[in-house]
N, C-alpha and C positions, 0 to 999 in steps of 0.2 A: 223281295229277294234281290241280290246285288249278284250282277254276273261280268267277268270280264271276259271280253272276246279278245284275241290274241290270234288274228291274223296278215299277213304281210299286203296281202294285196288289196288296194283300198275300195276296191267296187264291191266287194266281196262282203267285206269289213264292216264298210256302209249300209248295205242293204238288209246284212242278221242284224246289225244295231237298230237300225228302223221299223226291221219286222220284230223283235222282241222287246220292243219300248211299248209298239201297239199291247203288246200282250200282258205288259205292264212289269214288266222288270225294272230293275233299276241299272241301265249299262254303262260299261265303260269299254274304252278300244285300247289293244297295244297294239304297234305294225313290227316290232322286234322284241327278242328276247330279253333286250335289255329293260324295255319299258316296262315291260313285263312281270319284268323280278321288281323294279319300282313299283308299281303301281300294288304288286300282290305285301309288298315294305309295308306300305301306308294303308291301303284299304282291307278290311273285312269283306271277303269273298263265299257267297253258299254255294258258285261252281265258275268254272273255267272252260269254256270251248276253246281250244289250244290248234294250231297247226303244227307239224311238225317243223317243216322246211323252213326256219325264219333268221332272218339276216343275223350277225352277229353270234348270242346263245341260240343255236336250236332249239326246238320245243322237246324235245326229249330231254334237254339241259335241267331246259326250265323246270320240268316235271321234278328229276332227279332234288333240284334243289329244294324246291318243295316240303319233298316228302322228306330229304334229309332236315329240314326246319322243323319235320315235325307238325308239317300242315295237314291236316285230314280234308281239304276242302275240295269237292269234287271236282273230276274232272273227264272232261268228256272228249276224246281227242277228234279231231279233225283234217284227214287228210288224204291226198291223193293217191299215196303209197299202199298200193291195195294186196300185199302178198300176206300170205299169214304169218312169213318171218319178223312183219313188219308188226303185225297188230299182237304176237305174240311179245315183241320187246316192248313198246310201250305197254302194257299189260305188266309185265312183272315190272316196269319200272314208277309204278303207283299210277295209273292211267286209273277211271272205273270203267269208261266203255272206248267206243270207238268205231267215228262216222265213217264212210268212206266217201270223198267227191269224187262226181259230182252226186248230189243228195236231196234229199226235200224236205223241205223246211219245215212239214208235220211232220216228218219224222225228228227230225232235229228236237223240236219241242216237244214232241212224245219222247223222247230218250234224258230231255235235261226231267221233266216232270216225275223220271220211274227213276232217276237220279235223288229229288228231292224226298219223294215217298221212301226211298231207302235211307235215306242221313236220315229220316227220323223213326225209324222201326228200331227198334228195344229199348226206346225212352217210352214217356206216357205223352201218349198221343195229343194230348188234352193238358194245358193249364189252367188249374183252377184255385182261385183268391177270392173265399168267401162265397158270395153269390154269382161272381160273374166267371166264366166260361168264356177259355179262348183254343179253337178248333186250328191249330197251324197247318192240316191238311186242308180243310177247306176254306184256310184265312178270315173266322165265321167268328165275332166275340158273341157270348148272348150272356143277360143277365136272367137270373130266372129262369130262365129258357126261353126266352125272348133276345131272338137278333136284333143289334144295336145297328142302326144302317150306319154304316162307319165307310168314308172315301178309305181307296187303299193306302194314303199316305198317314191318315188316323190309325188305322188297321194296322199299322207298319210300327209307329210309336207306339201304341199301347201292347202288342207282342213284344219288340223293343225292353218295354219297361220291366212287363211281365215276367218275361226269361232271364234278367239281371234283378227279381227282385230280393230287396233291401238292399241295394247299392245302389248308389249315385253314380249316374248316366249322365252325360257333360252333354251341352245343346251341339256341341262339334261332332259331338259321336254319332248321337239320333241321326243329325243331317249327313254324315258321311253314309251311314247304313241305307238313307233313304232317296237320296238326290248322285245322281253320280258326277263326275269332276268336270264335264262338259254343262255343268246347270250353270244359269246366269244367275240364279235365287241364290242370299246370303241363308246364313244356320239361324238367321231371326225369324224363318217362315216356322222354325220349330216352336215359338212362342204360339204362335197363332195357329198351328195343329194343337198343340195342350190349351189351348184354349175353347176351342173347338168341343173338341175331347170330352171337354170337363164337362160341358154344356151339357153332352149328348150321357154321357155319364150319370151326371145330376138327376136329369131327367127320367132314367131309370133307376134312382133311389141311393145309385152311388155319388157321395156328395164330398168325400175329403177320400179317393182311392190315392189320386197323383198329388205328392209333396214337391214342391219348391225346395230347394237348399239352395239360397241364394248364392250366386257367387261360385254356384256348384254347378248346382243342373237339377235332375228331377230324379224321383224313384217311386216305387210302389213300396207298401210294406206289406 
């Protein structure tokens, strides 16, 4: 899961990006609105902890533009302004919840989590291609019914694949979804996840799932 934080004050900043990296997210930081709307340009985001108060575009800016793009990608607001005039506007302006500081950081993660469990309520819970089974609620693939012990960055590509399949997935995209813009690792650690992959794949009886399209990237059929 790829999340941006988008807050101004960098102690702040720091400490949710370190405490939901442990958790195993994939983070990224803005400290203004501007960055903000950059970084939401280029990256594929599953949610947004947003401050309001932020130099430049506001957070409620940033929200508006958002949703006027037509982004459905969560969002979870964060902020000091604790009246209900307050949590009522960012609400009607495509918000989906709304933390107040100062806050706890199980809570925080209990709210992006009931975030995540709703983006996926009225699709089918479960992808499945043939024999293998991938559980995105519990981030669990199994073949047979048998769990593949897959790191989460395998676990990351092969859902990846899964949810765009028949289409050609570029090794830029894999890594952008799974590494966030602070990683020192180039998009060639994505060879060496599908490679991985395949092994552990193989080994459960699936032997040709992930295709090569050189020059391209990879896909499932």
């Amino acid at each position: 899961m790829r999340l941006l934080i988008v807050e101004d004050s960098t102690v702040l900043r720091a400490s949710l990006g370190a405490q939901l990296r442990d958790q195993l997210w994939t983070v990224d930081e803005a400290a203004d609105g501007h960055s903000a709307l950059a970084h939401l340009e280029r990256y594929p985001y599953d949610a947004v902890i947003l401050d309001l108060m932020l130099p430049g575009v506001d957070g409620l800016q940033v929200l508006q533009r958002m949703r006027a793009a037509g982004s459905q990608t969560r969002v979870l607001v964060l902020s000091a302004r604790d009246q209900v005039a307050d949590r009522v506007l960012a609400l009607n302006a495509g918000a989906d919840d709304y933390l107040v500081k100062p806050f706890s950081f199980q809570e925080l993660v209990s709210r992006l989590q009931a975030l995540m469990r709703r983006q996926l309520e009225g699709g089918a819970p479960a992808i499945e291609i043939a024999r293998l089974r991938i559980d995105p609620r519990a981030r669990v693939a199994s073949v047979d019914g048998h769990e593949l012990s897959l790191t989460p960055k395998e676990y990351g590509v092969l859902e990846a694949l899964a949810r765009n399949r028949g289409q050609v997935t570029t090794r830029e995209r894999l890594f952008e979804h799974l590494y966030d813009s602070r990683s020192e690792s180039s998009d060639k650690v994505i060879e060496v996840l599908i490679s991985t992959l395949r092994v552990k794949l193989a080994a459960a009886g699936l032997t040709d799932l992930i295709k090569t399209r050189r020059g391209f990237g990879y896909l499932v059929e």
